[in-house]
C-alpha positions, 0 to 999 in steps of 0.5 A, spaced: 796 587 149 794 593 153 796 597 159 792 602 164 795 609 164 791 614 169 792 619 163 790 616 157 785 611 159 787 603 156 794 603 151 794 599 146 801 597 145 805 594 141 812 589 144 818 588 140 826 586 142 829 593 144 835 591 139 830 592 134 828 598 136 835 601 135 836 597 128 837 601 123 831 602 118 829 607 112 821 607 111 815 613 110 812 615 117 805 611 114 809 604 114 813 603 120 805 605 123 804 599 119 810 595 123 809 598 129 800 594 128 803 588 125 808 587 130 802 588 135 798 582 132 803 578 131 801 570 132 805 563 131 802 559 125 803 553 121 802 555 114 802 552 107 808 554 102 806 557 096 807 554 090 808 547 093 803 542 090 805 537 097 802 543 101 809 543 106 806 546 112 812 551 116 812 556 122 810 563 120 810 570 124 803 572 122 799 580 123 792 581 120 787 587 121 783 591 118 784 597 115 778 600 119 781 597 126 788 599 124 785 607 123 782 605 130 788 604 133 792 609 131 786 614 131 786 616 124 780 619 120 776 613 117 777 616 110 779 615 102 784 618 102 787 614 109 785 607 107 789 609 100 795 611 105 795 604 109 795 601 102 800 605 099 805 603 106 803 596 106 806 596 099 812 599 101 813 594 107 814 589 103 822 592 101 823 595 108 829 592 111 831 593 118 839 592 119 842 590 125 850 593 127 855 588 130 861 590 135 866 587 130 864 593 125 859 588 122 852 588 120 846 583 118 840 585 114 833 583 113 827 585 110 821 587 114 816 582 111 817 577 106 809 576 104 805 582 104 797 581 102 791 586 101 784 584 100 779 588 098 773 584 100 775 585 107 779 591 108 784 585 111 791 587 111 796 580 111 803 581 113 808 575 114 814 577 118 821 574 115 822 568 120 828 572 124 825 579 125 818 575 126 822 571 132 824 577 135 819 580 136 814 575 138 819 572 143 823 579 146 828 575 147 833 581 148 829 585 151 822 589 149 820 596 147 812 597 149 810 602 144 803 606 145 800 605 139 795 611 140 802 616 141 804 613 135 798 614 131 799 622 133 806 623 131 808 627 124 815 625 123 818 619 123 825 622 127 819 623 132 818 616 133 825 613 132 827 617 139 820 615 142 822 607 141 829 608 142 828 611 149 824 606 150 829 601 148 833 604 154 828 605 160 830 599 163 836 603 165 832 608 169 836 610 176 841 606 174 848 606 171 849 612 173 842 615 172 839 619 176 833 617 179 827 618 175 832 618 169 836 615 163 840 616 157 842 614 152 848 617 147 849 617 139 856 619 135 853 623 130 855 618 124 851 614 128 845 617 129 844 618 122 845 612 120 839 610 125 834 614 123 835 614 117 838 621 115 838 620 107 846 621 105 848 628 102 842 630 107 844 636 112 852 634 111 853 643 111 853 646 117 851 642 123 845 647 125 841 645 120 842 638 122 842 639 130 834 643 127 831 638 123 834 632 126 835 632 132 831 639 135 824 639 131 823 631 132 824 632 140 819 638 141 814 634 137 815 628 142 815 632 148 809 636 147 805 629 145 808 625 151 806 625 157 811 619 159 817 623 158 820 627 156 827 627 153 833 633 153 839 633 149 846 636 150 852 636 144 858 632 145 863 637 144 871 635 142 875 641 139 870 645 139 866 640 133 860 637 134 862 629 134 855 626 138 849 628 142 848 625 149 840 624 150 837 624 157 830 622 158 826 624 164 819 621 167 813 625 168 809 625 174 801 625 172 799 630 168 806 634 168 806 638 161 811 639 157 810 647 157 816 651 161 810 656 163 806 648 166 804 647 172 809 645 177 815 648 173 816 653 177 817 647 184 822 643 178 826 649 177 827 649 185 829 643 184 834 644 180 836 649 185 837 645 190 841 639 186 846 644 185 847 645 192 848 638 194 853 638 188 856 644 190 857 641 197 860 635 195 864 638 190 871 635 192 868 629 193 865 629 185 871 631 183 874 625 186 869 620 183 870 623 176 878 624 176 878 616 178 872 615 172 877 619 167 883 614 170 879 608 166 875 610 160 879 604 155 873 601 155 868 606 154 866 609 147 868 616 144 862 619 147 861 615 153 869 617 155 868 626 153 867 630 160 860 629 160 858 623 160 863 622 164 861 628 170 853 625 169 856 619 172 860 622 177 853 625 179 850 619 179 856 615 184 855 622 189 848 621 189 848 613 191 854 615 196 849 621 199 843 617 197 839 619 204 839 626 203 839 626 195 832 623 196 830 628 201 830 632 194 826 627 190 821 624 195 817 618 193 811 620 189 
C-alpha cells in the first residue's frame, strides 16, 4: 500500500493491528525490518500442509519477496554483507514470539511466523504468518499502525522503532481525549515499558539515569531527527520522588518543520508557548476547577494516568474545549 507525502515522494507502507504494535516482543533490529516487509506483503492463500500425501489445502497468511526488493524498500545498499544480514533475520524469525498483555493480568504468546523459506536461486524470502497474528495483521480488526518502511529502513536502534510504531498505534487520539490539538499521548509505568521494548532483565536496573539515557532519551532524539511526521517529547512521572513511568507526548509537524531547536520556525513555536501560558494563566481558577473535579474521580484510571500530571494535561484539555474560540486563534488552521 502507498501514501503520497509532499515531503517524501511515495511512502511504502506497512499496515498492521495497533495491538500489535503495543504486543511485547524481543528481536534484532534487522528482524523486525523483516516483520515489518512481510506484514507489507502479506496475502490470503490456500496452501497444501506439508507432509500430508492427501495434499489437505488450508488458509495461510503468506509474504514473498526478494532480498533485492526488500534492500530497495528499506533503502539498504545492495551488498553481500546486507543479503547476509536479511538471511541471518530471516532465520531468527522463525523464533520470535510476539505477547499480547491481558486486563486480567494475563497474556497470550505466539510466534511470529511458523514456516520461514529462503531460496537461494531466487533470492526469494517466504514467510508464513502463525494463522492469529497473520489474521491481525491482514484483517486490522482492532485497529492499524501505518508504518513507513523507508523511515523504518533508517533507524539504528530498535528502541527507536518501537516508540515510532507505538505512537503511531496512538494517532487516532490526536485532539482528542484531553489531547491538545495537533497532539496525543500515550503513558508507561516503568516495568511496563521495559517489558514492551524488550529491555533484557538485569539490564539498566541501577540508577534510572542510565535507563532514562539509553532507553527512553537516546531512542526519542534518533526518531525525531529521522521523522518528519512527528515529533515525540516525554516527561517523568514522579511519586515520592521515584521515577514510577514516563508519559510521552507526540506533536505533528507542519511540512518541513525540523527537529532542530535552532529550525526555522522554532522561534514563532516558542511564542506559542508564550501565549499558551497566558491563556492558562487567564483561566487559572477555572483550570484549577476541572483538575480538583478530575482528581475527585481517578478510581478508574491506572497509576500513571491518576498522578498530577496526567491529570493537570487533561485539565488543559478540557479548558481549551471549554474556550475553543479563542484556543484556535492560538492554533489557526494551516
Amino acid at each position: 500500500m502507498k501514501k503520497q507525502n509532499p515531503r517524501q515522494g511515495e511512502k511504502e507502507i506497512a499496515i498492521q493491528g495497533n495491538e500489535i504494535s503495543r504486543s511485547i516482543y524481543a528481536c534484532s533490529l534487522p528482524a523486525r525490518k523483516i516483520i515489518a516487509m512481510a506484514s507489507a506483503n502479506v496475502r490470503i492463500e490456500e496452501r497444501d500442509l506439508a507432509f500430508d500425501e492427501n495434499r489437505t489445502k488450508i488458509p495461510s497468511w503468506v509474504a514473498r519477496f526478494s532480498i533485492q526488493d526488500f534492500l530497495a524498500k528499506f533503502g539498504m545498499v545492495d551488498s553481500g554483507e546486507n543479503y547476509q544480514l536479511v538471511k541471518d533475520a530471516v532465520r531468527e524469525c522463525q523464533d520470535a514470539k510476539i505477547t499480547w498483555m491481558r486486563e486480567n493480568g494475563g497474556f497470550v504468546s505466539f510466534n511470529w511466523f511458523y514456516i520461514s523459506k529462503y531460496n537461494p536461486d531466487t533470492n526469494l524470502v517466504e514467510l508464513v504468518f502463525t494463522p492469529d497474528v497473520g489474521n491481525a495483521i491482514y484483517n486490522m480488526r482492532l485497529g492499524y499502525t501505518a508504518l513507513d518502511l523507508r523511515l523504518i529502513g533508517n533507524f539504528r536502534s530498535l528502541y527507536a522503532f518501537r516508540y515510532y510504531e507505538i505512537a503511531v498505534s496512538y494517532k487516532g487520539n490526536k485532539g482528542r481525549n484531553g489531547n491538545m490539538r495537533g497532539q496525543w499521548y500515550f503513558e508507561y509505568a516503568v516495568e511496563d515499558l521495559r517489558r514492551t521494548l524488550g529491555v533484557a532483565p538485569g539490564k539498566y536496573t541501577g540508577r534510572m539515569n542510565a535507563f532514562i539515557s539509553r532507553v527512553v532519551k537516546m531512542p526519542i532524539d534518533e526518531l525525531n531527527r529521522l521523522n518528519f511526521d512527528f515529533s515525540i517529547s516525554f516527561e517523568k512521572v514522579v511519586r515520592n520522588r521515584r521515577t514510577v513511568g514516563f508519559r510521552f507526548t507526540c506533536t505533528e509537524r507542519a511540512a518541513g518543520v525540523l527537529a532542530a531547536a535552532d529550525a526555522p520556525g522554532a522561534a514563532a513555536d516558542k511564542a506559542v508557548l508564550r501565549d499558551e501560558g497566558v491563556f492558562f494563566e487567564k483561566y487559572a481558577d477555572e483550570l484549577q476547577g476541572i483538575f480538583d473535579a478530575m482528581k475527585a474521580r481517578v478510581e478508574e484510571l491506572n497509576a500513571v494516568e491518576r498522578t498530577d500530571f496526567s491529570l493537570m494535561t487533561r485539565a488543559k484539555g478540557e479548558l481549551a474545549r471549554r474556550h475553543e474560540d479563542e484556543w484556535r486563534c492560538l492554533h489557526p488552521e494551516p
